[in-house]
C-alpha positions as semicolon CSV with decimal commas, in nm:
position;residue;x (nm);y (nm);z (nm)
1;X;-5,835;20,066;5,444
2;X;-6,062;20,231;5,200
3;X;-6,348;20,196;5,386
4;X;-6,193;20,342;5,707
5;X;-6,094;20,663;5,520
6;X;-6,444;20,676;5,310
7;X;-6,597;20,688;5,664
8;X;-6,314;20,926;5,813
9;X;-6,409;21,168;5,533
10;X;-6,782;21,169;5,569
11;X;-6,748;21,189;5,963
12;X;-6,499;21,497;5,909
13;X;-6,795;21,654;5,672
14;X;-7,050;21,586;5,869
15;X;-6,850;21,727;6,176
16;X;-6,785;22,072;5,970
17;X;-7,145;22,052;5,892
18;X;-7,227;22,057;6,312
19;X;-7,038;22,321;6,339
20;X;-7,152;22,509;6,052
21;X;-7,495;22,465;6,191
22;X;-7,420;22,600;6,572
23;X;-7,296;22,917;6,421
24;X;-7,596;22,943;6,139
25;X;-7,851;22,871;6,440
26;X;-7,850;23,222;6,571
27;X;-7,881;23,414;6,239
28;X;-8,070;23,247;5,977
29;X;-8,267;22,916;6,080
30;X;-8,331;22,796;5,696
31;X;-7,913;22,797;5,651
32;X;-7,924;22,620;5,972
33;X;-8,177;22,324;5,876
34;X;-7,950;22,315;5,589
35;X;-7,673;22,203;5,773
36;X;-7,816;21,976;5,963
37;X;-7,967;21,798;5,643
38;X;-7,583;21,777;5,536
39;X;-7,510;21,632;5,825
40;X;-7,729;21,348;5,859
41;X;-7,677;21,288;5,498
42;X;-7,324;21,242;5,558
43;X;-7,420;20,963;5,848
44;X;-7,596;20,798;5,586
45;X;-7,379;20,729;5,357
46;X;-7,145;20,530;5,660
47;X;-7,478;20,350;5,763
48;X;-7,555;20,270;5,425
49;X;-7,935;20,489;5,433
50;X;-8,042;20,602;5,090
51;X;-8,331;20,868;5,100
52;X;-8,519;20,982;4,809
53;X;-8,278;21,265;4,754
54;X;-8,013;21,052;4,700
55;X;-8,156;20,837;4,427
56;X;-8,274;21,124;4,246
57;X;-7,922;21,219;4,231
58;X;-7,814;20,913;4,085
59;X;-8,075;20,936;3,834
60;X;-7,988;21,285;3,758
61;X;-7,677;21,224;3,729
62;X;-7,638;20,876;3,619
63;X;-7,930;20,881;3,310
64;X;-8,048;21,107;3,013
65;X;-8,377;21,225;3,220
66;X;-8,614;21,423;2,927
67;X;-8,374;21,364;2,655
C-alpha cells in the first residue's frame, strides 16, 4: 500500500542517515549531530511527530512569508 512504501522509504533514509552518522562520528561531530537530526526526523514523519522545524517548512514553503 502507499502507506507501507511511504514508511519503507523514510525507514531506508533514516537507515542511510545511521550509517552516515557512524562514519561522520570519528571526524567531524557537528556533520555527525547532523545525521542524527535526519534521522529522527525521518522517524517522525512514520510516527506522525511534527517539530517546529517542520512547520516552518511548510510555511516557507507553502505561503508568501515577507511578500
Amino acid at each position: 500500500s502507499l502507506t507501507q512504501s511511504r514508511h519503507s522509504l523514510h525507514l531506508g533514509d533514516c537507515a542511510k542517515s545511521l550509517a552516515l552518522y557512524g562514519r561522520e562520528r570519528q571526524r567531524d561531530l557537528g556533520l555527525a549531530a547532523e545525521q542524527l537530526r535526519l534521522a529522527r526526523r525521518h522517524l517522525g514523519r512514520i510516527t506522525g511527530h511534527v517539530g517546529a522545524e517542520d512547520v516552518l517548512d511548510i510555511i516557507f514553503r507553502d505561503f508568501c512569508v515577507g511578500k
